[in-house]
Each structure stands twice: as C-alpha cells, then as structure tokens.
N, C-alpha and C positions, 0 to 999 in steps of 0.2 A: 599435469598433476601427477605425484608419485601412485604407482601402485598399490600403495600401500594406507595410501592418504584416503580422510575419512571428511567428507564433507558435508557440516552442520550449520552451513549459514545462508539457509534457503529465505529466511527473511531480507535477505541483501539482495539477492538476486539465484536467480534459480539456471539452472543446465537448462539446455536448449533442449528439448527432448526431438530425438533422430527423426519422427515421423513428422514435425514441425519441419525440421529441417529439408527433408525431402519435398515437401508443399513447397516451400522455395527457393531450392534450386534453380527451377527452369526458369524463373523471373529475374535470371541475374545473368543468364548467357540466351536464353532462348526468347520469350517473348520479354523483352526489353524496353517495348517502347510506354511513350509516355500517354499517361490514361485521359487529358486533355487533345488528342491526337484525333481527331477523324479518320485514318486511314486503318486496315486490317487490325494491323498491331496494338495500336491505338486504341482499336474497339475490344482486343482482347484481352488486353489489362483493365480497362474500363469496367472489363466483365467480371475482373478478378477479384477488382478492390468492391465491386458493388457485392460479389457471394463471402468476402471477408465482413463486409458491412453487416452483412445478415446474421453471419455465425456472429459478431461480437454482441450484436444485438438482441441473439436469441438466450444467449448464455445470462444474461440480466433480465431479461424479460423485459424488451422496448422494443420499437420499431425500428426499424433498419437509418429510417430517415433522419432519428435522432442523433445517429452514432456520428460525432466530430475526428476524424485520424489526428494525428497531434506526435510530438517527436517524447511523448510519455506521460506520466501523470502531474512530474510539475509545471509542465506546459499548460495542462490540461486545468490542472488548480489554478494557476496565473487567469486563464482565460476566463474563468468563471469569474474569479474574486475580483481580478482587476478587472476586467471585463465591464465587467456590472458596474464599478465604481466608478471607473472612468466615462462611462456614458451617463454617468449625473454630475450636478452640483455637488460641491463640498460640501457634507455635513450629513452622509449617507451613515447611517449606522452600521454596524456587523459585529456579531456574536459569534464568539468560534470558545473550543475550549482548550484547556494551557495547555493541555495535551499534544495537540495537533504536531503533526511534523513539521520540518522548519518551511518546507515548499508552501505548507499555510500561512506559518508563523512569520517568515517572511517576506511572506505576499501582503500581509497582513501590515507589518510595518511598513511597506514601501505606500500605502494606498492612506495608512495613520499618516505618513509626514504629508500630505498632499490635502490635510484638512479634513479628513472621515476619522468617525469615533472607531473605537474598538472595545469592546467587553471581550475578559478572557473566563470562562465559568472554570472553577477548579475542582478536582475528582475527588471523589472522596478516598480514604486510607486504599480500600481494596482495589483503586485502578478505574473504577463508574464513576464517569460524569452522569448527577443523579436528574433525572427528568424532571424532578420537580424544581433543581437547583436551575438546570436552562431554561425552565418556563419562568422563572424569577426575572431570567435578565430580558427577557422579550417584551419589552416596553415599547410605547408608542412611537418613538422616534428612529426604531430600529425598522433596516429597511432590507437586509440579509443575515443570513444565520448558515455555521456550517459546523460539523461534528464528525470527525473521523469515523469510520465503521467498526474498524481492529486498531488497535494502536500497535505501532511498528515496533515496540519495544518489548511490551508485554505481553501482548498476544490476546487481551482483555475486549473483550467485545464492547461497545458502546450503543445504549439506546435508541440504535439512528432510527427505526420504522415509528417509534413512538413521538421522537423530537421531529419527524418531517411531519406527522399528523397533526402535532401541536402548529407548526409553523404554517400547516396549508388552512386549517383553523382562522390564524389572524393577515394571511394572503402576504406573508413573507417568502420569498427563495429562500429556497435549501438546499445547502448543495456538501455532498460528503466523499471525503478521500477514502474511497475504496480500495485503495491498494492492493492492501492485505486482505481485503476480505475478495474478490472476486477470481472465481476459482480455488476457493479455498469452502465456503460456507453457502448455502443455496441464494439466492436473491431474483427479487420479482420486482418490478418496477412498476408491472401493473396492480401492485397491490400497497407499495408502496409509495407515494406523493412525491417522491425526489426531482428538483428542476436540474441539478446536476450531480454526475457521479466522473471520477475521474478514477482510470485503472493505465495500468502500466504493463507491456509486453513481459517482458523480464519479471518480474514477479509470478507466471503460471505458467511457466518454460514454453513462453516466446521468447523473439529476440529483443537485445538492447535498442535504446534510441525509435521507438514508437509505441503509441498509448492512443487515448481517446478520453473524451468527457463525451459523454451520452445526457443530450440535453435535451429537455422539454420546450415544447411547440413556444410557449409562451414566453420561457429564459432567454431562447434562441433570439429574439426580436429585442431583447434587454442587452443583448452585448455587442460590447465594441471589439472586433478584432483587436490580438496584438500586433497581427503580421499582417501587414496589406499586397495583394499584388494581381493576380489573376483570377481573383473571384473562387480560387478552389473549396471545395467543400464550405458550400452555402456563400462562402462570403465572409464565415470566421479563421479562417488560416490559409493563407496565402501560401503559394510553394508550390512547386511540383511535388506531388506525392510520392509516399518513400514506398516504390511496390513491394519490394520482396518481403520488406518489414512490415505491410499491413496485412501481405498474404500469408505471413508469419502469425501476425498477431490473431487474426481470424482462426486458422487452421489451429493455433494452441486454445481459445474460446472453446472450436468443435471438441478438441479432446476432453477439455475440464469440463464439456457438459455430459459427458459418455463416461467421465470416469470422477465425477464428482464426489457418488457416494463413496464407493471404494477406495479414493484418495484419503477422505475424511477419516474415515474407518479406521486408515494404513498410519497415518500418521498421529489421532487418537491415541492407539497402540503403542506406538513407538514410544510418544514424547511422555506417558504414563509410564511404559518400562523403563526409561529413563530419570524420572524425576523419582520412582521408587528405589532403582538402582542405585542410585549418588545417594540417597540420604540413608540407605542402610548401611552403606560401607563409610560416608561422613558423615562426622559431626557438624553442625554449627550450618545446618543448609536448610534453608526457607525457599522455597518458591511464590513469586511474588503475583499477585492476584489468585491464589489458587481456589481463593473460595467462589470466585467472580464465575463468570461464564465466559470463555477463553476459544479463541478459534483454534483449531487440531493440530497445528502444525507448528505450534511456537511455545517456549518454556524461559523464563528469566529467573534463573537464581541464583538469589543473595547467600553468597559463603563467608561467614565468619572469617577476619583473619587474613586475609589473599584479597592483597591489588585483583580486579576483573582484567587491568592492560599485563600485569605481569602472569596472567596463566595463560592469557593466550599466546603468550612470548612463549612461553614454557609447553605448548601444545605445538609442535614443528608436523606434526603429520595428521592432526584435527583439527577443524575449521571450522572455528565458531566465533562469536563478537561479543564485546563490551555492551553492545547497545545498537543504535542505528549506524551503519555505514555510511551515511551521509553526513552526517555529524560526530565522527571517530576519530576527527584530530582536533577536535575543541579539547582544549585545556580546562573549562568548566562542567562538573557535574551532570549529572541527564536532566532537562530539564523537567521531563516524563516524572521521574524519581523525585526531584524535587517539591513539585508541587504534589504531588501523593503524600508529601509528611516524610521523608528520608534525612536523616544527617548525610551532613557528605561526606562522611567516613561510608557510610552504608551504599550510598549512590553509586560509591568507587569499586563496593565490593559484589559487585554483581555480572552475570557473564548470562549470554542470552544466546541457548541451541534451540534450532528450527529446522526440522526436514520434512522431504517433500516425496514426490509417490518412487522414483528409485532409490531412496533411502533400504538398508537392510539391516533386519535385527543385529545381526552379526557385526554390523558396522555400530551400532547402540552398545553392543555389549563390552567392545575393542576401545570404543571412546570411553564408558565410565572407566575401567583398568589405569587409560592412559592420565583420566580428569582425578580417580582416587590417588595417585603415583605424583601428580605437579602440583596438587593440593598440598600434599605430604612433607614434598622435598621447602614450597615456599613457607608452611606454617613452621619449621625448622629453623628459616632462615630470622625468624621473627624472635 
C-alpha cells in the first residue's frame, strides 16, 4: 500500500493487527504439527487451538465447547442453514430477512431448490427489520429463523436479542450472521438465546480464511456436516485444522475483548467526524440509516449526482467501497438498498466508508478534502 494511501474499507476486511500476527508466527515454522497428533507437537498445537477455543468463546460469551473452527463465516452460515436443512425432509421452513448477505441469501436459495420454503421479511425505510414484522412470518410450519446482527452495508443494527427471544418462545433455531457485529459491539450469548452465530477472522483484524459458528448444545445434535472426514471438531467439519489461522483468530477475539470499548469509542468518533465533514463541505449527501441504531465503525452515504463505482475510480489513494466486497461486481443494484425503498438511480449513488481501531483522525480529515475534490470534478462532468 502507498504511503500515502488512506484506508476506509474495514467492512471488507480489516489489517492483520502485528500483535495477532506475532501469536502466529511460531505455528508456521515452530510447533507445526498437526493437533489430531498424539505425540509432543501434536499435544502442543492441540493446546493451542483448545486456548484459541477459549478466547473465541469468551469474546461472545459461550462455552468454549461450543466454538465450531470453520474456513470463515460463510462456511460457518452454510453449515448452520444447510446444515439443519439437509438433516430433515423437504418442506423445512426458514425465515431470514432480504437483508441478509448473499453467504445467507445464497444458502438460502440453494436449500429453496431442494424443496424447503423460504420467507424473506423486508426492512423498513430506515435499514430495521421491525420485530413485530418477523414475528408475523413465524408461522407454524416454520422450523428455522435467521437475522443478520449489522448489515454489511449499512452498518444498521438488527433486533437479533429480541427476534432470538421471540424464536426461543416458539422452540425455533436461530441462528444470526455476526460478522460485522463481533468485535465491533459487546455480545453475551448467555443472555441471549442464539443456537448459531457465525464470525469471520478478517473482519476484527485476524487473518483470512478461518471463522467459527459458536453453536448450542441442542443445534449441534440438528446438523449435518458439510465436510466429512476425520471426525474433527465434534464431527461437524472434517479437515485437518488451519493452526496458525485459528491461533490467529483466537489471539484477535483476546484483543477485541481488551480493547472493545475503546475501539467502539475510536471509531464512533471517527465515522461522526466524517459524516459531519462531507456534508458541511457537500451538498446533496444523506447518510443512510442515520436515524437507526448503527454499529461504530461503518457509514453509507447517498451523494446526489455521482456514480458510488465512479468515485471510487476517482479516489486512487482512499479506500472505500460501493457496498459489500463480496458482491462488488454484480451489475445489479444492492440488494440491501433495494428493498429499504431506493430507486436505482439512488442505490447506484452511494459509497460506504468504515474504519477500524488504527484508523487516524488525520486520515478522516485527508479523505473528506480528497472525497469533496472527486465529488466536484464528477458532478462537473454531469
């Protein structure tokens, strides 16, 4: 990355933070071996992924025995949604909402062609899916329910402690894409009803390529692996486990619980000084959920006038997105946007900055200059 370069797309994925990294190192040239091993090595990686187990599990408030390792959170979504569905008959119901990111949406569709219903509940204008609207669709026939925490796009909190109470009520799973909220926003598992949550390394500055779904005693017994082999971890995910990536993901857990508030706080700040900044010096700029209850670290807004793909063309030394990385070569609208009530003129004009605890004001203050200046030059071109 240039020197000079400013980087705001910590919803995409986040820096490895150094003191992670130093946690595993020595898992990649020194103790090496494999944690299914009987012998010294063997027993000391075994030791490693069980104090990674712990920190992931402390950091949500569960038990250690719950935490499933997984190669991320769409893994970790697959194995819940399909999971569960593939261990019944055809005609399994599931309630999720149109929100959801596509690793639900199409989990969701792959599990629809295979003979299972699907209800999608739609948000209302401000970015909530309203609790009373998914206690509507939780009918008799429905046999899973699942509600994103943050939405990846707008940074809009969702009701999930409310809709899993509902859902433990009429003895449905519940299961909800943490992503974005874990290590981001406090969460208790003992206080909450959740059979599954699924979180991603890379999202709270671990590494790429390893996640978890932290299941309950009871979910755990309702699913079908998708990878069969060696019995690892319970019996749901097959594989030799990924060490340095789950000593990664553990050791980045320890950190977001030691520096949770003060991350919250940091970034708070930031994405406030930002969303004040841009719209004193532009016109025609909305921030979208702003009246909602939004987690600290994420800001989407609608600018009048300007492509979202052509400012970021137009930003060569700021690093920010259209919307989700995942879905940033669809030629179609956000679907997020969509169903919130957007034209697709509006859907198109939107750009979504998110930073994270090495973010610095300086870098907030260098991005609005650079965001008021490409705003400028494209509303010109218009």
């Amino acid at each position: 990355m240039k020197p000079n370069a400013i980087y705001l797309d910590h919803c995409a994925t986040t820096p490895l933070d150094p003191a992670v990294f130093e946690e595993m190192k020595p898992f990649f040239l020194g103790v090496f071996g494999n944690p299914s091993s009987a012998h010294r090595m063997g027993r000391a990686a075994k030791a490693a992924v069980s104090k990674a187990r712990e920190q992931v599990a402390s950091l949500v408030g569960a038990e250690p025995s719950s935490v499933v390792f997984t190669s991320g959170a769409t893994e970790a979504l697959n194995l819940a949604l399909r999971g569960f569905c593939s261990a019944r008959k055809a005609g399994t119901h599931v309630v999720a909402s149109a929100i959801e990111h596509k690793a639900v949406l199409s989990t969701l569709e792959f599990v629809a062609a295979r003979a299972h219903g699907i209800t999608l509940v739609k948000p209302e204008p401000d970015g909530v899916v309203a609790t009373w609207a998914f206690e509507a669709a939780l009918g008799r026939d429905v046999g899973l329910a699942t509600l994103m925490w943050v939405n990846n796009e707008t940074g809009v909190m969702q009701p999930v402690p409310d809709v899993a109470r509902l859902c433990a009520q009429r003895d449905i799973p519940f299961v909800t894409d943490a992503t974005q909220a874990v290590g981001k926003i406090p969460i208790d598992l003992g206080q909450v009803p959740i059979d599954g949550l699924a979180l991603s390394g890379h999202k709270l500055n671990g590494p790429m390529g390893v996640g978890a779904l932290v299941v309950s005693p009871r979910f755990r017994s309702q699913l079908e692996p998708l990878i069969c082999g060696g019995g690892q971890e319970g019996g749901l995910r097959g594989g030799t486990l990924n060490l340095p990536g789950i000593v990664g993901l553990g050791a980045a857990c320890a950190l977001a619980s030691r520096s949770l508030d003060d991350d919250a706080r940091l970034c708070a700040s930031l994405i406030g000084s930002l969303e004040a900044q841009v719209r004193e010096v532009v016109t025609g700029v909305s921030v979208v959920g702003a009246g909602s209850l939004r987690a600290p670290h994420c800001s989407l807004m609608k600018i009048d006038g300007v492509d979202g793909e052509a400012l970021v063309a137009n930003l060569p030394d700021v690093m920010v997105s259209t919307g989700s990385a995942c879905n940033s070569h669809a030629p179609t609208p956000s679907h997020v946007l969509m169903a919130m009530g957007f034209t697709e003129d509006d859907a198109y004009s939107t750009v979504r900055i998110s930073v994270g605890r090495r973010t610095t004001q300086d870098e907030i203050d260098r991005a609005v200059v650079a965001l008021s200046a490409a705003i400028s030059r494209l509303r010109a071109l218009n």
